[in-house]
MIMIKOL-188432 format. One record per residue (C-alpha): residue number from 1; residue in three letters; y, x, z. Coordinates in pm, whole numbers, plus 50000, padded with zeros to 5 digits. Layout:
<recs>
REC  resi  resn      Y      X      Z
REC   NUM   Ala      Y      X      Z
...
</recs>
This chain:
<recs>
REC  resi  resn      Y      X      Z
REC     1   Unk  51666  50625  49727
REC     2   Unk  51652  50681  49334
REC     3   Unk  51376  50544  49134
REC     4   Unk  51131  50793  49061
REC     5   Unk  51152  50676  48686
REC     6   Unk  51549  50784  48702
REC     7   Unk  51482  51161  48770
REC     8   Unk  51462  51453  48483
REC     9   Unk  51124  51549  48433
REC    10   Unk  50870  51392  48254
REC    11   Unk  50970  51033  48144
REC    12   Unk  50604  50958  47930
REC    13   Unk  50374  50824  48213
REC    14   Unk  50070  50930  48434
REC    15   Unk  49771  51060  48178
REC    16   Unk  49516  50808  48133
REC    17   Unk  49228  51065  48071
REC    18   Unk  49052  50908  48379
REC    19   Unk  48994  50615  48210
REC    20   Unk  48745  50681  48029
REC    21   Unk  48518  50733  48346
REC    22   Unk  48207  50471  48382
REC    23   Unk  48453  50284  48667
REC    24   Unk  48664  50120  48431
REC    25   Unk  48624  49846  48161
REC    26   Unk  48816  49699  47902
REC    27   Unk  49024  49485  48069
REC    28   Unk  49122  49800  48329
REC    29   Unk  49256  49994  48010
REC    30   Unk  49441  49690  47867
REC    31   Unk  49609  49685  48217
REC    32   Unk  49718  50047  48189
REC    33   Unk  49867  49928  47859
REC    34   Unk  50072  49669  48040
REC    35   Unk  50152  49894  48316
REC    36   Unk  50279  50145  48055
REC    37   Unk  50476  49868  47928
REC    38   Unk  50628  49755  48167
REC    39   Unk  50790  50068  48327
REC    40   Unk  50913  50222  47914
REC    41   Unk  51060  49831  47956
REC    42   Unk  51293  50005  48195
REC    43   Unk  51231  49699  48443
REC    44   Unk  51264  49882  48749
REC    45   Unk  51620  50128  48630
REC    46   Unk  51899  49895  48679
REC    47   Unk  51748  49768  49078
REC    48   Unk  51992  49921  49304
REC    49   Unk  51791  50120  49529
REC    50   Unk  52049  50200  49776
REC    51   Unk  52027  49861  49896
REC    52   Unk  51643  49830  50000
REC    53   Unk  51600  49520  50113
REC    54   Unk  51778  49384  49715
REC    55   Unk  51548  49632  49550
REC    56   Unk  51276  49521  49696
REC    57   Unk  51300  49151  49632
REC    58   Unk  51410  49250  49266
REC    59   Unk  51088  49458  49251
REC    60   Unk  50895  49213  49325
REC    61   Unk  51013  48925  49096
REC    62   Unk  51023  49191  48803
REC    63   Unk  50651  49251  48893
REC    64   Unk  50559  48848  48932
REC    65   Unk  50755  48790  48588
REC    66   Unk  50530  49067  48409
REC    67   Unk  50210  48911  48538
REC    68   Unk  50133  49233  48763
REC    69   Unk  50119  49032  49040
REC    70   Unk  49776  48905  48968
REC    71   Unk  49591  49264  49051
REC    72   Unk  49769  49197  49424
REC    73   Unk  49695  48824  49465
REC    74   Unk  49351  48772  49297
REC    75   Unk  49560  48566  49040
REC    76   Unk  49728  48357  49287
REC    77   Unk  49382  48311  49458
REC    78   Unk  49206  48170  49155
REC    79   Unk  48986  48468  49136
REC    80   Unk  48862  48738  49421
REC    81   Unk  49089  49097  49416
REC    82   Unk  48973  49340  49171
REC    83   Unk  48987  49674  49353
REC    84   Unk  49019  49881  49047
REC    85   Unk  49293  49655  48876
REC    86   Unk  49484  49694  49243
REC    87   Unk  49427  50071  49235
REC    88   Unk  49526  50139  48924
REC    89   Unk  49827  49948  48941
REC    90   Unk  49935  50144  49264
REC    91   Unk  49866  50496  49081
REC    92   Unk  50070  50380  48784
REC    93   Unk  50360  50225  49003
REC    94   Unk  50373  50499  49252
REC    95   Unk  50439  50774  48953
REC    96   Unk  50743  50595  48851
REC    97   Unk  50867  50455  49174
REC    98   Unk  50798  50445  49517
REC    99   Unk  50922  50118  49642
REC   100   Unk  50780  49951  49374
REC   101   Unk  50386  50068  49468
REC   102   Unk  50516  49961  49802
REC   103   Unk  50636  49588  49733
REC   104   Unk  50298  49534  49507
REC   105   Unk  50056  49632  49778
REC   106   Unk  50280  49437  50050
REC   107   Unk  50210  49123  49863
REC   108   Unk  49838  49180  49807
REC   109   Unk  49813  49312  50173
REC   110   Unk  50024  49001  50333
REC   111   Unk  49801  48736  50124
REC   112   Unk  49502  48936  50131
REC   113   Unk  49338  48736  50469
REC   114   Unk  49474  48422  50316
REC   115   Unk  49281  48439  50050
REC   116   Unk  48968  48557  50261
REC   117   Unk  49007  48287  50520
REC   118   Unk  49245  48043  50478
REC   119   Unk  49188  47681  50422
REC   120   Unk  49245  47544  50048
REC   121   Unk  49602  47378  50176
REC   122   Unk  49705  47713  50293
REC   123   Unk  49582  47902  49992
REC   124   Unk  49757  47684  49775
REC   125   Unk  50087  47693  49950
REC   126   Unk  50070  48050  49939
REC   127   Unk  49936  48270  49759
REC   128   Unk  50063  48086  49363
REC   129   Unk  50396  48205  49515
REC   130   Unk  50303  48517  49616
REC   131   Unk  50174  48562  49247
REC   132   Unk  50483  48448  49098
REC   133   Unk  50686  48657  49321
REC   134   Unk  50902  48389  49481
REC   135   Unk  50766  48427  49772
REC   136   Unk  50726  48819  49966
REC   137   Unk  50453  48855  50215
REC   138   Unk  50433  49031  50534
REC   139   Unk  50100  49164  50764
REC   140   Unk  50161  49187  51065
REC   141   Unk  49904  49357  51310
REC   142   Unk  50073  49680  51465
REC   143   Unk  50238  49688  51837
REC   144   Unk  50362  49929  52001
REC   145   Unk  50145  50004  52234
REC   146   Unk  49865  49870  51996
REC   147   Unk  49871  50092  51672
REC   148   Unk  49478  50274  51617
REC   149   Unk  49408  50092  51903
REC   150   Unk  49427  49736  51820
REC   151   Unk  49203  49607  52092
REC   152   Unk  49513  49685  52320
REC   153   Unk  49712  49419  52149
REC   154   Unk  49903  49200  52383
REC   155   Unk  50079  48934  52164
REC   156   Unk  49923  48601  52256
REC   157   Unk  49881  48255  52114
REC   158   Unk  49725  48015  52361
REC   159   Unk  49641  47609  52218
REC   160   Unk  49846  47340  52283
REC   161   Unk  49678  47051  52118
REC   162   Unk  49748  47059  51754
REC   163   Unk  49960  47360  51747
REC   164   Unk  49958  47740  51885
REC   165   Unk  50220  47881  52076
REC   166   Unk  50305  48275  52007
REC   167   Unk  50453  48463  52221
REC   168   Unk  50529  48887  52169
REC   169   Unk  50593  49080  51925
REC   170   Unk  50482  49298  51638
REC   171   Unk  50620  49647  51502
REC   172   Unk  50684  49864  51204
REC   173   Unk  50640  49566  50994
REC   174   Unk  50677  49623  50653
REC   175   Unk  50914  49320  50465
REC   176   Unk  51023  49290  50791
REC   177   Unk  51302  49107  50790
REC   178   Unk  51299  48984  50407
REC   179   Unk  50900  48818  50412
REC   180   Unk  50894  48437  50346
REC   181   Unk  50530  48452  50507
REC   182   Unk  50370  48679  50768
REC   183   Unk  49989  48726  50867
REC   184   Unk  50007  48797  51234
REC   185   Unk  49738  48848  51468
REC   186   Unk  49782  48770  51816
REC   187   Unk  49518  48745  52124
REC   188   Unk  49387  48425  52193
REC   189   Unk  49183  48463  52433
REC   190   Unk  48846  48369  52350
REC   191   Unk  48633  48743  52426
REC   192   Unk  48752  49064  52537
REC   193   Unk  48886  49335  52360
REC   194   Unk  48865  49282  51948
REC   195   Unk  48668  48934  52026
REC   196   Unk  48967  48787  52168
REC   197   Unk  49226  48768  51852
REC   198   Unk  49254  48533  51597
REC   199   Unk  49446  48516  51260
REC   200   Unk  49777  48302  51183
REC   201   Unk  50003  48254  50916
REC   202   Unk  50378  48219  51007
REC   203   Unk  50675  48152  50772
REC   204   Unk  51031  48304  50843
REC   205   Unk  51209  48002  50949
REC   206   Unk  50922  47863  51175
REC   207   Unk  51147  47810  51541
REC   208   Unk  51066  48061  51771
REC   209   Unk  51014  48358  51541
REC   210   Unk  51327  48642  51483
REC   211   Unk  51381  48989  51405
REC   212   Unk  51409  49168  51641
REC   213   Unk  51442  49521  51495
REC   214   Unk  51480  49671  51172
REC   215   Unk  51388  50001  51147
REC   216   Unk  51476  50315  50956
REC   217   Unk  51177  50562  50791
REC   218   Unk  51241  50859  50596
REC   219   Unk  51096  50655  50302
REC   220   Unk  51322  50370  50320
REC   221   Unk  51174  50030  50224
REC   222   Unk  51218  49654  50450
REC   223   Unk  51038  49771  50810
REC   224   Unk  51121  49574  51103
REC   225   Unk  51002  49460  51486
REC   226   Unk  50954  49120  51472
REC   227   Unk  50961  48850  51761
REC   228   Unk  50800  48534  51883
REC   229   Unk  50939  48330  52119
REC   230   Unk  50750  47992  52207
REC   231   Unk  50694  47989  51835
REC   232   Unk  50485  47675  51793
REC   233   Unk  50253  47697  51498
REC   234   Unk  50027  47423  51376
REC   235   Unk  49674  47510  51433
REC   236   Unk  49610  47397  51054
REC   237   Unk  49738  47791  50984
REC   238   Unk  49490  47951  51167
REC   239   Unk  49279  48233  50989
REC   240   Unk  48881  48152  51027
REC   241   Unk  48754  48024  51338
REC   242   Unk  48888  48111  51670
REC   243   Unk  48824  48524  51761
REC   244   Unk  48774  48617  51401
REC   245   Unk  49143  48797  51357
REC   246   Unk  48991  49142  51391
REC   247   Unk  48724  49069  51158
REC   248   Unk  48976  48945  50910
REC   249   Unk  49203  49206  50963
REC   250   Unk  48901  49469  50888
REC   251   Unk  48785  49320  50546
REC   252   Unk  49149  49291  50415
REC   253   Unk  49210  49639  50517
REC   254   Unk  48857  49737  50314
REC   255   Unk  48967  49554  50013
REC   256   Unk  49320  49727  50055
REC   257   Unk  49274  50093  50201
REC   258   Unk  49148  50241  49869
REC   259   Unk  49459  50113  49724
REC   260   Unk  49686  50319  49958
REC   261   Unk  49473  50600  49834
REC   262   Unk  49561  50520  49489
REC   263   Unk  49962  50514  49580
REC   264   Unk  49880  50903  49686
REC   265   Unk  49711  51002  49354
REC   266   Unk  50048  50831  49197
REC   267   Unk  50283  51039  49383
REC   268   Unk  50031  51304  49329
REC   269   Unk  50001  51292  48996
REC   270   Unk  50407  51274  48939
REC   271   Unk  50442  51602  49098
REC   272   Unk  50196  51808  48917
REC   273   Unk  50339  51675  48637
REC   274   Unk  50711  51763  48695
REC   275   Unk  50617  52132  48848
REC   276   Unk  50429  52177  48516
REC   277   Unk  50672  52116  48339
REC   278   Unk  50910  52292  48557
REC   279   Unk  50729  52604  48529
REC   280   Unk  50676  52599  48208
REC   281   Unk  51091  52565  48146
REC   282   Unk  51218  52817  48468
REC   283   Unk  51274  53150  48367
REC   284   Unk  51089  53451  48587
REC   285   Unk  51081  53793  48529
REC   286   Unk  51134  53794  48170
REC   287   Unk  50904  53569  48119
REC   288   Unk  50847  53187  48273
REC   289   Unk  50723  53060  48581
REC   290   Unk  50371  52899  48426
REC   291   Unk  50315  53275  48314
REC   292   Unk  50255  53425  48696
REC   293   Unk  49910  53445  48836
REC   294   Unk  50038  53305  49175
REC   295   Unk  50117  52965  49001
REC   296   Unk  49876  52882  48771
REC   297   Unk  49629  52920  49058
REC   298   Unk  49821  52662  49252
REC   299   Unk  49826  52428  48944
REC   300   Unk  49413  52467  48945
REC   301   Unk  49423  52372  49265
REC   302   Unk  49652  52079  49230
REC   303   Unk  49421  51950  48960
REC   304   Unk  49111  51973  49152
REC   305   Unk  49240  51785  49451
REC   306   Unk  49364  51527  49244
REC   307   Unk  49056  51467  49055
REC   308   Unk  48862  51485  49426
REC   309   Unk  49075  51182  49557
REC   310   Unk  49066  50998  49213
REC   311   Unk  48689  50994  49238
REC   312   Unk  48633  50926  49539
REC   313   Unk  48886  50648  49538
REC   314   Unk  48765  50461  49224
REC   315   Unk  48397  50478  49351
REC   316   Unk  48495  50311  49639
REC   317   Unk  48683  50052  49436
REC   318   Unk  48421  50048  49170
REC   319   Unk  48129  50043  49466
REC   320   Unk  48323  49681  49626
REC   321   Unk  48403  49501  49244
REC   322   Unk  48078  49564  49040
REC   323   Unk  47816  49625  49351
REC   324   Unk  47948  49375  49585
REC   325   Unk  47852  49627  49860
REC   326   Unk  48040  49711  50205
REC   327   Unk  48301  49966  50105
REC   328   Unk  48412  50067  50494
REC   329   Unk  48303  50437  50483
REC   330   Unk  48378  50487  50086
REC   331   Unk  48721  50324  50144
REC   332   Unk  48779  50594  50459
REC   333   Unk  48680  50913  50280
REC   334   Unk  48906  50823  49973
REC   335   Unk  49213  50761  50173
REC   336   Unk  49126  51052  50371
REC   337   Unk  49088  51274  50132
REC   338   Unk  49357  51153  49856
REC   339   Unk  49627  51088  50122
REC   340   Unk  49575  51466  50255
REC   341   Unk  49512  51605  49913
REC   342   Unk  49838  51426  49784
REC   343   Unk  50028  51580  50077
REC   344   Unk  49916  51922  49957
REC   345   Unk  50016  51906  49618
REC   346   Unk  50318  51799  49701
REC   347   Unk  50376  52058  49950
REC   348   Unk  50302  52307  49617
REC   349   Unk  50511  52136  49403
REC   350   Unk  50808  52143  49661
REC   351   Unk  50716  52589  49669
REC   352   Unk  50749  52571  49292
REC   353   Unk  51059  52436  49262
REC   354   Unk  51202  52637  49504
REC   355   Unk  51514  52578  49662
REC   356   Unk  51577  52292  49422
REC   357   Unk  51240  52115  49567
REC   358   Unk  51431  52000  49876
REC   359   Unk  51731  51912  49728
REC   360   Unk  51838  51517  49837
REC   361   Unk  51792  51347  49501
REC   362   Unk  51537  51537  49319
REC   363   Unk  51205  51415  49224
REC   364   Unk  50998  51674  49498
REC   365   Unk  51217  51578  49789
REC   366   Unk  51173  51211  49736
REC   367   Unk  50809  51243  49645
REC   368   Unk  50765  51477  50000
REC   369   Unk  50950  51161  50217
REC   370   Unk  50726  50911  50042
REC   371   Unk  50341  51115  50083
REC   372   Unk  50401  51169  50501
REC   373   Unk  50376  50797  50626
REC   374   Unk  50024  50713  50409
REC   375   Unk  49865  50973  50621
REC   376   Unk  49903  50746  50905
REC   377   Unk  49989  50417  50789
REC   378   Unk  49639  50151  50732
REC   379   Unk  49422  50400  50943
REC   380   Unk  49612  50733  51047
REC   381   Unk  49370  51033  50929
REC   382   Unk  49231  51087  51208
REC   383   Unk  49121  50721  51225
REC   384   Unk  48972  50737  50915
REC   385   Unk  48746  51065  51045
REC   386   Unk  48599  50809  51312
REC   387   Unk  48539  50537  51126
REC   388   Unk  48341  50778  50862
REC   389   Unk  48133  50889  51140
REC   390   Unk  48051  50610  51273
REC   391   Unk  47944  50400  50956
REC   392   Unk  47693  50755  50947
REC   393   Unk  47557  50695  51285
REC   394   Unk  47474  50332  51214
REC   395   Unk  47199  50491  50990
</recs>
C-alpha cells in the first residue's frame, strides 16, 4: 500500500485552524510544529510499503528517532499519556499515512497497561524501549469466539509457583508476528465472567508462545493469531493483582479509544482535502466540478461532520488530561461518531472522484480500505451505542 504522503493531491498538511480551540495549549501547537516537520522531512517516503511488516518496523524507529514516540508512551513512562498530544498525533499521522497512525497507536496501546499497572522492573524494561522504538508492542485481548464479548474468553493461565502457565490463543492481533512484547489477557480463574482474567506481559521468544496465523485485512498492516503452548511466564509480569485484567484492559482502552477517533478525523480530513481540490481542478459542464450545487452541498456536509467528531473527540481527550475525570461515555460518543462520520466523508469523496475514486492506488481507494476496520476495531459501533447507554443509566 502507498503512503498516503506519496499520492497527488495536496502535499501541505492537515489545517491547524482547530487549534486554536480552548483544548489545546502551547505545548499541543509546538507538537503540530514537529508533526509538520517531520512528515515535509519526507521520513516516511522512502519505507517500502509493499513489504508491511519492514514498513512498519521502519515506521516506528523513524517515529522513536523524532521523539514522537513520547505522545504514545507517556515519555517512556516518566510521565502519564497526554490524550490530546496522542490524538493529535494520530490526526496528523493518519493524513499522511495510514500505517504510520497505525504503528504509533500500537505502541501506546501495547504499553498502555504497563504503564497503568506494571511493577517499576517491568516498566523500566519496557516501556524506555517502546519510546525509543527498539522495541514494537503488541495487545493482545481478542479471540475468536471472544471479540465484544470478552467475558467469553477462554485462554487460561493457571499458577504454578513462581510462574504462570498460558495456554490458548489470541486473534487479529495487530504486530502480530513482528511485536518484541505482547499484553495478553488470559482467564485465571479467580471469579466468573470479567472477574476471572488477569493481565500478563509476554515477550516473543518466551518458550511456549508462536504464531500461529498471520492474517490478511484490506488495510494491510502486521495482524496475526497468536499461540501459547505451556508458555511458562514468571508471575513477576503479571498486570495488577490477580482478576484485574478486565479492569486494565478497560482504562487502557479509555485512555486509547479517543485516539482511534482521532486516526478517523485524519483520514477524514485527507479526503475533504483532496476532493476539494479535485473539484476545484475537474472540468464539468463548461465550468468545474466545485461550481455544481450538488457538490458544494456535499463539501458542507463533509465539513460539519468533521468538525462534529473533532469536538467531540478533543473534549473527551481534553475532559481525561486537564479534569482528571472518567472519560468512558465521552471516549464512546467520539469514536462513534468520528469513526461513522469519517466513513461518510469518505464515501463522498470516493462519489466525487468518480470512477477514479476506486482506482487501486489513488488516495480515495486507499483512504476507503483504511476508514472500514475503525468502525469495529477497540469497540465495534454498535458496542460503543451500549456502553453510552449504559454510563446514562448509571445516573
Amino acid at each position: 500500500m502507498a503512503a498516503h504522503s506519496t499520492s497527488k493531491g495536496p502535499a501541505r498538511g492537515p489545517e491547524r485552524d482547530f487549534l486554536d480551540w480552548p483544548f489545546f495549549d502551547e505545548s499541543h501547537r509546538a507538537l503540530a510544529q514537529k508533526l509538520d516537520a517531520f512528515a515535509a522531512s519526507d521520513a516516511l517516503g522512502h519505507i517500502d510499503h509493499s513489504d508491511t511488516d519492514g514498513a512498519c518496523r521502519a515506521i516506528v524507529r523513524a517515529l522513536g528517532q523524532a521523539g514522537l514516540l513520547d505522545a504514545a508512551t507517556g515519555a517512556g513512562g516518566s510521565r502519564p499519556i497526554d490524550s490530546r498530544a496522542a490524538c493529535l498525533t494520530r490526526e496528523t499521522l493518519a493524513w499522511h499515512d495510514g500505517l504510520a497512525d497505525f504503528a504509533f497507536a500500537m505502541q501506546g496501546l501495547g504499553t498502555g497497561a504497563i504503564g497503568l499497572s506494571g511493577s517499576e522492573e517491568l516498566r523500566r524494561t519496557v516501556l524506555p524501549k517502546a519510546q525509543s522504538g527498539e522495541w514494537i508492542s503488541a495487545f493482545a485481548l481478542s479471540e475468536k469466539e471472544a471479540g465484544s464479548d470478552v467475558a467469553a474468553m477462554a485462554c487460561a493461565a493457571r499458577r504454578d509457583g513462581d510462574h504462570y502457565v498460558l495456554d490458548g490463543e489470541k486473534t487479529w492481533i495487530s504486530n502480530g508476528g513482528i511485536a518484541d512484547v505482547y499484553t495478553v489477557f488470559a482467564r485465571t480463574g479467580e471469579a466468573p465472567g470479567t472477574r476471572g482474567i488477569s493481565a500478563l506481559v509476554v515477550f516473543a521468544d518466551d518458550p511456549g508462545f508462536s504464531i500461529a496465523e498471520r492474517i490478511d485485512v484490506i488495510a494491510p498492516h502486521p495482524l496475526a493469531t497468536i499461540r501459547f503452548e505451556n508458555c511458562r511466564i514468571p508471575a513477576s509480569r503479571l498486570l495488577g493483582a490477580p482478576g484485574e485484567g478486565f479492569k486494565i484492559a478497560m482504562r487502557t482502552l479509555d485512555i486509547f479509544r479517543a485516539s482511534v477517533a482521532a486516526a478517523a478525523l485524519g483520514f477524514a480530513r485527507r479526503a475533504l482535502d483532496e476532493a476539494v481540490a479535485h473539484a476545484r481542478a475537474r472540468p464539468m459542464f463548461g465550468n468545474h466540478l466545485s461550481d455544481l450545487q450538488l457538490t458544494q452541498a456535499a463539501f458542507g456536509d463533509m465539513a460539519a461532520e468533521i468538525d462534529a467528531g473533532a469536538l467531540l473527540t478533543y473534549r473527551a481527550a481534553w475532559r481525561r488530561d486537564v479534569q482528571d475525570l472518567p472519560t468512558t461515555k465521552e471516549a464512546a460518543m467520539a469514536k462513534m461518531v468520528a469513526t461513522e462520520n469519517a466513513q461518510k466523508v469518505i464515501d463522498r469523496a470516493v462519489q466525487i472522484f468518480g470512477g477514479r475514486g476506486v482506482r487501486s492506488g489513488e488516495i480515495t481507494e486507499s483512504l476507503y480500505r483504511e476508514i472500514r476496520a475503525l468502525r469495529i476495531y477497540e469497540g465495534a459501533t454498535e458496542v460503543q451505542k451500549l456502553i453510552i447507554a449504559r454510563e446514562l443509566l448509571k445516573a
